[in-house]
GURO-69480 format. One line per field, with one value per residue: residue number from 1; x, y, z of N, C-alpha, C, O in turn. Coordinates in steps of 0.2 Angstrom, whole numbers, plus 2048, in hexadecimal, padded with zeros to 3 digits. Each point is the difference from the previous one (the first is absolute). Layout:
n = NUM	...
n_xx = X	...
n_yy = Y	...
n_zz = Z	...
ca_xx = X	...
ca_yy = Y	...
ca_zz = Z	...
c_xx = X	...
c_yy = Y	...
c_zz = Z	...
o_xx = X	...
o_yy = Y	...
o_zz = Z	...
//
This chain:
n = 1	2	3	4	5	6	7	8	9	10	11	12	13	14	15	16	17	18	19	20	21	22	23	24	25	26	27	28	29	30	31	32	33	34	35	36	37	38	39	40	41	42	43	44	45	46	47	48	49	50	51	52	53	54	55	56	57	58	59	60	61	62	63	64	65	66	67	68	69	70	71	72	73	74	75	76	77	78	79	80	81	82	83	84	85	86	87	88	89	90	91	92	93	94	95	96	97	98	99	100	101	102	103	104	105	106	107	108	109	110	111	112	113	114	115	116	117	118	119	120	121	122	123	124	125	126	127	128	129	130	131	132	133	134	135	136	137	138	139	140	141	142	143	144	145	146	147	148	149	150	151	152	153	154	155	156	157	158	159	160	161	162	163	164	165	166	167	168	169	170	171	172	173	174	175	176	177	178	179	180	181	182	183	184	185	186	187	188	189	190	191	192	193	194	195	196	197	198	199	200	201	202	203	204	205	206	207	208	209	210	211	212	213	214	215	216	217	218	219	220	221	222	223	224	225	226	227	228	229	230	231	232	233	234	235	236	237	238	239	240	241	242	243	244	245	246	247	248	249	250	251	252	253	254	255	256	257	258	259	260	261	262	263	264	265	266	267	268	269	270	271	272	273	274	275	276	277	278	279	280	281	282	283	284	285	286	287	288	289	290	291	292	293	294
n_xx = 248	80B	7F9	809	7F7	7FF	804	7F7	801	7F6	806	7FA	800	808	806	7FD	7FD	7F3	7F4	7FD	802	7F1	7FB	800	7F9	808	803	802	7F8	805	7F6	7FD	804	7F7	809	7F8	800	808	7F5	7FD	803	7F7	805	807	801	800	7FB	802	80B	7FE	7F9	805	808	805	7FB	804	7F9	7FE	7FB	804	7FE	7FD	80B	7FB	806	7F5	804	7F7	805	7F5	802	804	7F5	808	7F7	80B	7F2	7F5	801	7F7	800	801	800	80A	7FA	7F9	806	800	7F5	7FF	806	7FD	7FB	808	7FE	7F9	800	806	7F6	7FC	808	7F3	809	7F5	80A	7F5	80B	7FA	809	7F5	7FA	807	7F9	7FD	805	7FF	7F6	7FB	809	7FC	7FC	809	803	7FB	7FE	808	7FD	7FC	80A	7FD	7F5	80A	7F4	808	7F6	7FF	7F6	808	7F7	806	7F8	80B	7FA	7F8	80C	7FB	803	80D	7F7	7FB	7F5	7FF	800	7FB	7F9	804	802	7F7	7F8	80A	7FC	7F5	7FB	807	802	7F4	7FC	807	7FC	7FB	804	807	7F8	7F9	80B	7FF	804	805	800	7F8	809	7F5	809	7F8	805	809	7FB	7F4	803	7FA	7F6	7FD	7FB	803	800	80A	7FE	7F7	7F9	801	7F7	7F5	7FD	7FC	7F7	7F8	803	801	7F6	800	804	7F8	7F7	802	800	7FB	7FE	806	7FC	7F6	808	7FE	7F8	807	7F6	806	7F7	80A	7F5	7FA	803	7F9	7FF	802	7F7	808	7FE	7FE	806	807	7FB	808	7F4	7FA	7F8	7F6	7F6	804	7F9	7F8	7FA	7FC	7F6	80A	7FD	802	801	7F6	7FF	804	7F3	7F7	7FD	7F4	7F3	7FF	7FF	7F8	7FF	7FF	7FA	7F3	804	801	7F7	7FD	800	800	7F3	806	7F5	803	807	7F9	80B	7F9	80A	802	807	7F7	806	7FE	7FE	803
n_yy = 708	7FC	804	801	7FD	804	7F9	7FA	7FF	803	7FB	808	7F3	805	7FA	7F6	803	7FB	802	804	7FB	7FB	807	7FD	7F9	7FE	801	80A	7F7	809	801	7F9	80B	804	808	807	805	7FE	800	7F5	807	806	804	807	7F8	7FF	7FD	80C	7F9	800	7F9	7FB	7FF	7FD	7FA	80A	809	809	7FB	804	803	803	7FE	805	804	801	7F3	7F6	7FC	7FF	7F4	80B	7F6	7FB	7FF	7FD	801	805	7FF	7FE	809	803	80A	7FE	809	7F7	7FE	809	7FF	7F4	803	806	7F7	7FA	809	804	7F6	804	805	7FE	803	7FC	805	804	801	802	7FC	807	7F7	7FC	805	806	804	7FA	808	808	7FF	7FA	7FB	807	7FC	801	807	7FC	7F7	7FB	808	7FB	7FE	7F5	7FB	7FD	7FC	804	7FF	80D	7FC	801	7FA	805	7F9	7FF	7FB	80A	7FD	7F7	800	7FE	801	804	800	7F3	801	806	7F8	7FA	803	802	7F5	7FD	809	7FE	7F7	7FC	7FC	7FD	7F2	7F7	803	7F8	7F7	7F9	805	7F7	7FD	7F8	807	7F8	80B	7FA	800	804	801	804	7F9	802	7F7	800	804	7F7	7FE	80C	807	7F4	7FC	7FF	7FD	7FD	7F8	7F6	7FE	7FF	7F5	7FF	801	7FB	7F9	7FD	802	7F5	7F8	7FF	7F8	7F4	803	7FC	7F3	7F9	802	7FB	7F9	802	7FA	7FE	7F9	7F5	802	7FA	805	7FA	7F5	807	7F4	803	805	7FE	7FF	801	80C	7FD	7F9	7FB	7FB	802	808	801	7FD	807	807	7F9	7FA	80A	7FB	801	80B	801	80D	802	80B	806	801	7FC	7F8	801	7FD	7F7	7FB	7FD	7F4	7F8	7FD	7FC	7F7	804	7FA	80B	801	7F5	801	7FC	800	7FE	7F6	801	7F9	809	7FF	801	80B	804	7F9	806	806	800
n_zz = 191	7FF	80A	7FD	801	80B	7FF	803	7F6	803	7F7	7FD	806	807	7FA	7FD	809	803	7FC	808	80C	801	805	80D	7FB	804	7F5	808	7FE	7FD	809	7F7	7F9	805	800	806	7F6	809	7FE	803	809	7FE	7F3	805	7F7	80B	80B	7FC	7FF	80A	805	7F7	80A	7F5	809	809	800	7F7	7FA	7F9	80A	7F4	803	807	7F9	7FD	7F9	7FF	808	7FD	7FB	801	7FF	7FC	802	7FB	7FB	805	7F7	7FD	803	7F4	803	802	7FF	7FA	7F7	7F5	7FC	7F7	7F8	7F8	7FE	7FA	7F8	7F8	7F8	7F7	800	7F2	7F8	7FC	7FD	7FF	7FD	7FA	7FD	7F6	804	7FA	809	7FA	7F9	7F9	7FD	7F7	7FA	7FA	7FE	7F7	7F6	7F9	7F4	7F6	7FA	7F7	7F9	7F5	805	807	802	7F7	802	7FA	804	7FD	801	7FA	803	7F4	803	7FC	7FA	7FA	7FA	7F9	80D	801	806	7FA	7FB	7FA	7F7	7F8	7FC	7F8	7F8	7F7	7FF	7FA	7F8	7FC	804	7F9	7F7	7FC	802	7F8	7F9	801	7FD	7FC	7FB	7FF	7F9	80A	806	7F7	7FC	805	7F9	801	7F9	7FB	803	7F8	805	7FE	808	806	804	804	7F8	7FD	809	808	7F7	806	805	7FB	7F9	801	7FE	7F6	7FE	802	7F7	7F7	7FD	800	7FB	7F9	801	7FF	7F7	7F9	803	7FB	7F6	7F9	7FB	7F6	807	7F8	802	7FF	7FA	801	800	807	800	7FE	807	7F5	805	806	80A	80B	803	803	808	7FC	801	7F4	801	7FE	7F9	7F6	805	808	7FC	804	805	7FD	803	7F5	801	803	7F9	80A	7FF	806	7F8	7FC	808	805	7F8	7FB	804	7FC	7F6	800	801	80A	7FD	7FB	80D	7FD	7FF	7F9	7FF	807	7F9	805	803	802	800	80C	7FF	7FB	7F9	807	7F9	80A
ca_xx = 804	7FE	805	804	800	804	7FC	802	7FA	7FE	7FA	7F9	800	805	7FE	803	808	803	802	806	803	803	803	807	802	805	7FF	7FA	7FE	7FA	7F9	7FF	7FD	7FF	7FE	801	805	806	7FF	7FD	804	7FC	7FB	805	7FF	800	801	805	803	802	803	800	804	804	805	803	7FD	7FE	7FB	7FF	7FE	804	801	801	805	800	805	7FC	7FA	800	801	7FB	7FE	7FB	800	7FA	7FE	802	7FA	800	803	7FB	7F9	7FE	802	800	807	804	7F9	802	808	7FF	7FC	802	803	7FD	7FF	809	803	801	7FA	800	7FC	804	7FF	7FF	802	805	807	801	803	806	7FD	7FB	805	800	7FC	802	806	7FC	7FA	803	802	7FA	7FD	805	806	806	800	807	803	7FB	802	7FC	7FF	7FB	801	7FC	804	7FA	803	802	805	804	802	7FE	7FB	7FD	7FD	803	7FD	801	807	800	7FC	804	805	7FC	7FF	805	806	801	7FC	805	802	7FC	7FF	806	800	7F8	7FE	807	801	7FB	803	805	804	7FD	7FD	800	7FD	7FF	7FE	801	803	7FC	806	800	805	808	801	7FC	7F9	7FE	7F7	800	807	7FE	800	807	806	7FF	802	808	800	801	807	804	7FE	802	806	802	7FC	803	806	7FC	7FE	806	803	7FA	7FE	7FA	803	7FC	802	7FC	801	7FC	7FD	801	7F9	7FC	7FA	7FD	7FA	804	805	7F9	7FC	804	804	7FD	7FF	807	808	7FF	800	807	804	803	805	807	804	804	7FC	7FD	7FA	800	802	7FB	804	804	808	804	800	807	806	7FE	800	809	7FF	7FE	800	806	804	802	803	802	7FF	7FB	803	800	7F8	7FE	7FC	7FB	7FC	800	805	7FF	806	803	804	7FD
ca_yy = 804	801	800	7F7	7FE	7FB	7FD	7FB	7FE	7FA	805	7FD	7FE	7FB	7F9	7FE	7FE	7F8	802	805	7FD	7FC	804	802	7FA	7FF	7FF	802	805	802	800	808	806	804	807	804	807	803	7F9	801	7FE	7FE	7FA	7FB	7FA	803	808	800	802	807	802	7FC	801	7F9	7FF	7F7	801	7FB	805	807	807	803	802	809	802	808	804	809	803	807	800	800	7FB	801	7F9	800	7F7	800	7FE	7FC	803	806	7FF	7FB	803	7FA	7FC	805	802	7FD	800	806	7FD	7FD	808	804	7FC	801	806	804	803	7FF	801	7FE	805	7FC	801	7FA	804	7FF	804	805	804	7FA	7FC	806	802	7FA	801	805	7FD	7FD	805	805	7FC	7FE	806	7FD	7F8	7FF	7FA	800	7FB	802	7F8	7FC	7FC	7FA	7FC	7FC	7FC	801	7FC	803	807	805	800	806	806	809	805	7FD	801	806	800	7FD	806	803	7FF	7FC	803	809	803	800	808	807	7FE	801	808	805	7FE	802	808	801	7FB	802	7FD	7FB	7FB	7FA	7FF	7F6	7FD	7F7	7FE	7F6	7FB	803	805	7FC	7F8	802	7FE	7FE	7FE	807	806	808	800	7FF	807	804	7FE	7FF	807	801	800	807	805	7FF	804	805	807	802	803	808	801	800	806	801	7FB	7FB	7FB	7FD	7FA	7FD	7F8	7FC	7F8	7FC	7FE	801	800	807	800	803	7F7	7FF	803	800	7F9	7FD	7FB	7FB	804	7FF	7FB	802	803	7FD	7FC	803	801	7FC	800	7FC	800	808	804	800	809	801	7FF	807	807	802	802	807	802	800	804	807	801	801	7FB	801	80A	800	7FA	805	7FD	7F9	7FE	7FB	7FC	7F9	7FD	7F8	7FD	801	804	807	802	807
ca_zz = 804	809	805	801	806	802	7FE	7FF	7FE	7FA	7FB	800	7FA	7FF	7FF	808	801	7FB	7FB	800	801	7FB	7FA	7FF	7FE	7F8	7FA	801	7FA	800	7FA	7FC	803	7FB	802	7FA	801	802	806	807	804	802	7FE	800	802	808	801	801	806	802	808	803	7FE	805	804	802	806	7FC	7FD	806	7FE	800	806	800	804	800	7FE	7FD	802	7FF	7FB	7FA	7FA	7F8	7FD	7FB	7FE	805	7FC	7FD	7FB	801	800	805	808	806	802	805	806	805	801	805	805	802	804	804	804	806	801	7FD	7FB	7FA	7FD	7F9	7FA	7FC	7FC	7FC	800	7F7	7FF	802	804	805	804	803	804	805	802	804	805	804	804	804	807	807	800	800	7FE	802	7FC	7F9	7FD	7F9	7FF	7FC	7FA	7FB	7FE	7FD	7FC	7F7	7FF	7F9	7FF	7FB	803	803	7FE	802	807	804	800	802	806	806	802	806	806	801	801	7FF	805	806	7FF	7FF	809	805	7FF	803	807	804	803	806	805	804	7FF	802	7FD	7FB	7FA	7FF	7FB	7FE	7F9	800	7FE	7FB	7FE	801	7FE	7F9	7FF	7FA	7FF	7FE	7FD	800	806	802	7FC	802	809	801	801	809	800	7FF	803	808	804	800	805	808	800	7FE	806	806	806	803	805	7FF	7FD	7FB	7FF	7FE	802	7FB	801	7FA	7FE	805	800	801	7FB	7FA	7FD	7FB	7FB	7FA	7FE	7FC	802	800	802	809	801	800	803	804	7FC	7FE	806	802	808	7FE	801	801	807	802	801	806	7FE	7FD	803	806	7FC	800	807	802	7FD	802	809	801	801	7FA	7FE	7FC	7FB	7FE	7F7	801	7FF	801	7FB	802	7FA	801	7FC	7FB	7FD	7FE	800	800
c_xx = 7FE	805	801	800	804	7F8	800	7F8	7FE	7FB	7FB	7FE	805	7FE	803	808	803	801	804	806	805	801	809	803	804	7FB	7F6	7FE	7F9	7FD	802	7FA	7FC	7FB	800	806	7FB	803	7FF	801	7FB	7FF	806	801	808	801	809	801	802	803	802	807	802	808	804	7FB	7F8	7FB	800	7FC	806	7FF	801	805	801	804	7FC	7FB	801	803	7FB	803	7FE	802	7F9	802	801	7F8	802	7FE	7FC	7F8	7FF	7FF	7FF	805	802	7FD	805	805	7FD	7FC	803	808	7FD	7FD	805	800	805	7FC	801	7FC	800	7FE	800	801	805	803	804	803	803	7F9	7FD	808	801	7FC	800	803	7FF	7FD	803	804	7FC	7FE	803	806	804	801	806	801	7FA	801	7FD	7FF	7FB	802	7FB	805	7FB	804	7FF	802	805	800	7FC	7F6	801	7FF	804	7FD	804	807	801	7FC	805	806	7FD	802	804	806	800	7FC	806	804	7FE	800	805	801	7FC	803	807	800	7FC	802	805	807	7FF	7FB	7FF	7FA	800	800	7FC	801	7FE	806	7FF	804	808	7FF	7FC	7F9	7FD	7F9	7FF	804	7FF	801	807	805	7FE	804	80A	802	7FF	806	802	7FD	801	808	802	7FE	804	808	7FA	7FD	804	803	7FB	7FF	7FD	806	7FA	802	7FB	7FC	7FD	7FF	801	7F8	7FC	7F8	7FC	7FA	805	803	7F7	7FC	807	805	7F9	800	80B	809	7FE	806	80A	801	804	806	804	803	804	7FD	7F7	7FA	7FD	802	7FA	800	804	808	804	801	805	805	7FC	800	809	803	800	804	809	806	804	803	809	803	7FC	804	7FC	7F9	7FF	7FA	7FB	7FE	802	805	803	806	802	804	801	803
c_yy = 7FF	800	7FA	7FF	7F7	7FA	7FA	7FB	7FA	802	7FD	7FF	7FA	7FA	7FE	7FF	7FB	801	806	7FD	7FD	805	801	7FA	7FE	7FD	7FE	803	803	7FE	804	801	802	806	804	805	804	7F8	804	7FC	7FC	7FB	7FA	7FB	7FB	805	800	802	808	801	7F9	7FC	7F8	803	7FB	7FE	7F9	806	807	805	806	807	807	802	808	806	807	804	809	804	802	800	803	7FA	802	7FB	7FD	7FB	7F9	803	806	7FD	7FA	7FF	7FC	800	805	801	7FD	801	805	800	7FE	803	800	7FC	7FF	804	805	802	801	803	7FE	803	7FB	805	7FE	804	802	807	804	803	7FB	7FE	806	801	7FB	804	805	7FF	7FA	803	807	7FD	800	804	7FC	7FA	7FE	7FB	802	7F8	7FE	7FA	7FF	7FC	7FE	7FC	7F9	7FB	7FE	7F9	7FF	807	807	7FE	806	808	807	7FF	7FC	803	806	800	7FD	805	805	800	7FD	803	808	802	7FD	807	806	801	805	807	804	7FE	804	807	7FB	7FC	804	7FC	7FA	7FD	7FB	7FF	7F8	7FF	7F7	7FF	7F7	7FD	800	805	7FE	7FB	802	7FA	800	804	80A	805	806	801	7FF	806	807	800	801	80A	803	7FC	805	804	801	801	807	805	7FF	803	807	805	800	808	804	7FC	7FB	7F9	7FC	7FA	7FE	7F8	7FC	7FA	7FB	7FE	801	801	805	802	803	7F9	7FD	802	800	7FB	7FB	7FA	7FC	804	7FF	7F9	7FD	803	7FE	7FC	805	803	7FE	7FC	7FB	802	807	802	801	809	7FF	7FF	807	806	7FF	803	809	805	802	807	806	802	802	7FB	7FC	804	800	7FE	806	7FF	7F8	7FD	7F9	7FA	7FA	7F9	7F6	7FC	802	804	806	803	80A	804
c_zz = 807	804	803	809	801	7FE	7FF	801	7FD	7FD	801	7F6	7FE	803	808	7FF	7FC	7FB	7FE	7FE	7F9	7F8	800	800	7FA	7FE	800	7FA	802	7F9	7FC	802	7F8	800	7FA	805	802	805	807	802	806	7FF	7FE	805	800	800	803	809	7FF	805	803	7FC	802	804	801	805	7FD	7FC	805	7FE	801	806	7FC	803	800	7FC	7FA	804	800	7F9	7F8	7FA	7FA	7FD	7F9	7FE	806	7FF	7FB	7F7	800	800	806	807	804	804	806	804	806	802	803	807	805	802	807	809	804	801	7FF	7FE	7FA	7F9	7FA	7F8	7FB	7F9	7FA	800	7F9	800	804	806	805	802	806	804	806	805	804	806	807	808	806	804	804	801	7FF	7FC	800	7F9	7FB	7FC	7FA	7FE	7FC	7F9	7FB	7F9	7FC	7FC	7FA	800	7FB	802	7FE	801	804	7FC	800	807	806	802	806	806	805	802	802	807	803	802	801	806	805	7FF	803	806	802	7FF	802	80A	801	802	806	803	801	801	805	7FD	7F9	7FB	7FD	7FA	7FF	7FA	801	7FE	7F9	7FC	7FF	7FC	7F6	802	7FA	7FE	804	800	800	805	802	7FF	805	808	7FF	7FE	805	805	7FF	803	807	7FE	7FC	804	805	7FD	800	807	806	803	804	807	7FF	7FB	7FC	7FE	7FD	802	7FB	801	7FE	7FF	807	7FF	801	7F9	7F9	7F9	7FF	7FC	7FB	7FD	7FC	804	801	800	808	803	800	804	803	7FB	7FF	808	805	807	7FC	802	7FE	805	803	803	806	7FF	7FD	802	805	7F9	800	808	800	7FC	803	806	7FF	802	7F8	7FC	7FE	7FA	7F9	7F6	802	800	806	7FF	804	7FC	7FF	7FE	7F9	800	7FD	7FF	800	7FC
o_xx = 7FB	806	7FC	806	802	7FB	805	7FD	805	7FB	801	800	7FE	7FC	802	804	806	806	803	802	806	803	803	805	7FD	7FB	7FC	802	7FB	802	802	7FC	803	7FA	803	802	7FB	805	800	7FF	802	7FD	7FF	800	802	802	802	7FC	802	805	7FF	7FF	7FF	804	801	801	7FF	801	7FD	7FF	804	7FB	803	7FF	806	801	802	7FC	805	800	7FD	805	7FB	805	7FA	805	804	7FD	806	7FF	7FD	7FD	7FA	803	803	7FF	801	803	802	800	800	802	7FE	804	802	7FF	7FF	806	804	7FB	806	7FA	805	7F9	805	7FC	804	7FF	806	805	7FE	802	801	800	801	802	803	7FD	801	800	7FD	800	802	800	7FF	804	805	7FC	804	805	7FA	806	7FB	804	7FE	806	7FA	805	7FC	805	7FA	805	805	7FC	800	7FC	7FC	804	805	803	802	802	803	801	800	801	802	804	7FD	805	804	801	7FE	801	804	801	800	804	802	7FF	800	804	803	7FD	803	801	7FE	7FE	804	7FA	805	7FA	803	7FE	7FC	805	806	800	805	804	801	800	7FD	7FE	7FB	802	804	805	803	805	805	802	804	805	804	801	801	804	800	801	804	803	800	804	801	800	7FF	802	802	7FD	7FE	804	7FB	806	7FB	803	7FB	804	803	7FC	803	7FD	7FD	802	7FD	801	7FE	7FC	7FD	804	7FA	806	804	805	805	805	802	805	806	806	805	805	7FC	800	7FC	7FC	805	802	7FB	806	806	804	806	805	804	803	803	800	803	804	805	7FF	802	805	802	801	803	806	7FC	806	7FD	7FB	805	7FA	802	7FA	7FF	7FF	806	800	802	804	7FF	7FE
o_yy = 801	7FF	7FD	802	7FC	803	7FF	800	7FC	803	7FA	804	7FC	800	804	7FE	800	7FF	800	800	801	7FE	802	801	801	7FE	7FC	805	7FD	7FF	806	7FD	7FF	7FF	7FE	7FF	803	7FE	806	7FB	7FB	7FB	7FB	801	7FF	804	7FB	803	803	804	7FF	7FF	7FE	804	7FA	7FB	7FB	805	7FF	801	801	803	800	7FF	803	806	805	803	803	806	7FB	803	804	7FE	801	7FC	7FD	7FF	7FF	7FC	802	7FB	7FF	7FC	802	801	7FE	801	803	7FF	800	804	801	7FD	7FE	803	7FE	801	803	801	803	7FF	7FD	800	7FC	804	7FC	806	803	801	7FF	7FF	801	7FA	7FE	801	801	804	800	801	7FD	7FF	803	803	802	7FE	800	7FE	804	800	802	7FF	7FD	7FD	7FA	801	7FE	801	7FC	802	800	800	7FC	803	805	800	803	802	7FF	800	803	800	7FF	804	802	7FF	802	804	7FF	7FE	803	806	800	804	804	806	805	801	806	804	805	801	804	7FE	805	7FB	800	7FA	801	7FF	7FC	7FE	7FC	803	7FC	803	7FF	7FF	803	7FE	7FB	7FB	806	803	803	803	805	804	805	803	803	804	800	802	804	802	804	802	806	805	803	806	805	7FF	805	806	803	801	803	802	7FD	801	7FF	800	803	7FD	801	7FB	800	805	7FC	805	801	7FE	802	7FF	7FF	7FD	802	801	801	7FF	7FE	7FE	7FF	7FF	7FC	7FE	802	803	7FE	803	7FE	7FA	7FE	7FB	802	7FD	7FE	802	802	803	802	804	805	804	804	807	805	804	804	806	7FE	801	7FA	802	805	7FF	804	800	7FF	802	7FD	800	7FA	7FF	7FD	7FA	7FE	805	7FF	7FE	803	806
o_zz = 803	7FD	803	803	7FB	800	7FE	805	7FD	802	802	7FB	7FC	805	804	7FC	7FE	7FE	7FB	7FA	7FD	7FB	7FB	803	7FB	804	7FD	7FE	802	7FA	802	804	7FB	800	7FB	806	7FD	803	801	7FE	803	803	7FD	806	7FA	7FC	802	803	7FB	800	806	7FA	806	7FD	7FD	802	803	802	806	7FA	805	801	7FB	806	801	801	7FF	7FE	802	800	7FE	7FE	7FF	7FE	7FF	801	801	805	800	7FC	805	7FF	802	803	806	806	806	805	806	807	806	804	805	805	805	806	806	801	803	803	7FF	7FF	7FE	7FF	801	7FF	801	7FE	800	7FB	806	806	806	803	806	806	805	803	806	806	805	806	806	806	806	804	805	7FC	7FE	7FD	802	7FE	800	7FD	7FF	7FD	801	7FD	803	7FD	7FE	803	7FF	803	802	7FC	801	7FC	804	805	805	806	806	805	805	806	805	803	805	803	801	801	806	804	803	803	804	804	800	805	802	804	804	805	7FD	7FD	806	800	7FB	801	7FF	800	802	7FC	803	7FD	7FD	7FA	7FE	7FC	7FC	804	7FE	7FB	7FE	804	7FE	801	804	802	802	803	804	801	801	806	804	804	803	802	802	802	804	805	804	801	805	805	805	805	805	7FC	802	7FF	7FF	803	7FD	800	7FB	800	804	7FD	805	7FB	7FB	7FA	7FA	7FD	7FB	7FC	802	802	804	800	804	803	805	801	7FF	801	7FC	801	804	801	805	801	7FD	805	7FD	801	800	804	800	7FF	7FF	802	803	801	802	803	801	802	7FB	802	800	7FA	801	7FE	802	7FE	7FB	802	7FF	7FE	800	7FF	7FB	800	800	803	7FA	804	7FB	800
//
């Protein structure tokens, strides 16, 4: 949870410009990765770009242009999954290092009440919430049908599509009008995913659940959209892809390489901010190229 200041930073952690550089290269393969779950984001190898964008100008630091400032945040899977607070310590750090501010509730969203209380605790802090962005996830890989489990099954909707719900119903009496609701969903959901069928299935439900809530919500004033990724270098693809599913990605992206986060957060900056205030049912697709259909 933070209050979004005009901001413009470099993580402490992130690689040099050069090898940055070279990750937004066509037909750039990264190393595979291998993590246990939920993955950690500290112990991923390269480390990901965040704040550093190609230009016409040539590799840039992304510039802050104030359109969230004063803006209060609920960001869940604001971590690299439950039980892992390194990650967020640092995203929280590095708020606050700009002159935000950050708190953060380490909680599993598995049920109606833990989507509830959050939300309290969000509310209470900050009398409010302009932007709600429901982004937690998990996601395990089956390569048979008849590997995925009941628990697996249900763990994944849990927390893929029922604490996007419970989120988004506990926070809209505490948003106002203007305000913005972030789903993530995945290009998975458009292209289907063999190897995961729980996860695809769930992500293409939060498709429907984003246009249904922003007709549910439009007379509130709040607008609900979505964003689905494509392949992007994140402890999720190493804790839940297999050496040789890594290894295929880049080969299904037309741009011939991973996404990088810095490439995804400007789609959620446009989002949240009013410079998409008349946009609202709609998914947007980061994802290199890769063909959809919405």
């Amino acid at each position: 949870m933070d209050r979004v200041k005009d901001v413009a930073h470099k993580v402490a952690g992130d690689r040099s410009t050069e090898e940055s550089t070279f990750q937004f290269s066509p037909g750039y393969q990264h190393p595979t990765a291998s993590q246990d779950k939920p993955g950690l984001e500290r112990d991923l190898e390269p480390k990901r770009t965040k704040t550093h964008l190609p230009t016409d100008e040539g590799f840039q630091l992304y510039k802050a242009a104030g359109k969230l400032t004063g803006k209060r945040v609920l960001i869940t899977g604001g971590d690299s999954g439950i039980g892992r607070a390194a990650d967020a310590e640092h995203t929280c750090q590095q708020v606050e290092k700009n002159g935000g501010e950050c708190v953060l509730w380490p909680v599993d969203l598995q049920t109606a009440g833990a989507c509830q209380a959050v939300v309290k605790k969000a509310v209470d802090r900050f009398g409010g919430l302009d932007v709600l962005v429901n982004n937690v996830a998990y996601k395990a890989e089956q390569r048979d049908l008849l590997d995925i489990t009941e628990e697996q099954w249900a763990r994944t909707f849990r927390i893929n599509i029922d604490s996007y719900f419970f989120t988004t119903q506990a926070a809209v009496a505490s948003m106002r009008n203007g305000g913005s609701i972030i789903n993530t969903t995945s290009v998975d959901a458009y292209e289907g995913a063999g190897k995961h069928v729980d996860y695809a299935a769930s992500k293409g439900a939060v498709i429907s659940l984003t246009r249904a809530l922003s007709h549910q919500l439009v007379k509130r004033g709040i607008r609900v959209n979505a964003v689905a990724a494509g392949h992007v270098w994140t402890p999720l693809i190493a804790s839940s892809l297999s050496e040789e599913s890594q290894r295929t990605l880049t080969s299904t992206v037309p741009m011939g390489r991973l996404g990088q986060p810095s490439e995804i957060a400007t789609i959620f900056v446009f989002l949240a901010s009013s410079d998409s205030s008349y946009m609202t049912g709609q998914t947007l697709h980061p994802n290199g190229g890769i063909p959809v259909s919405s």
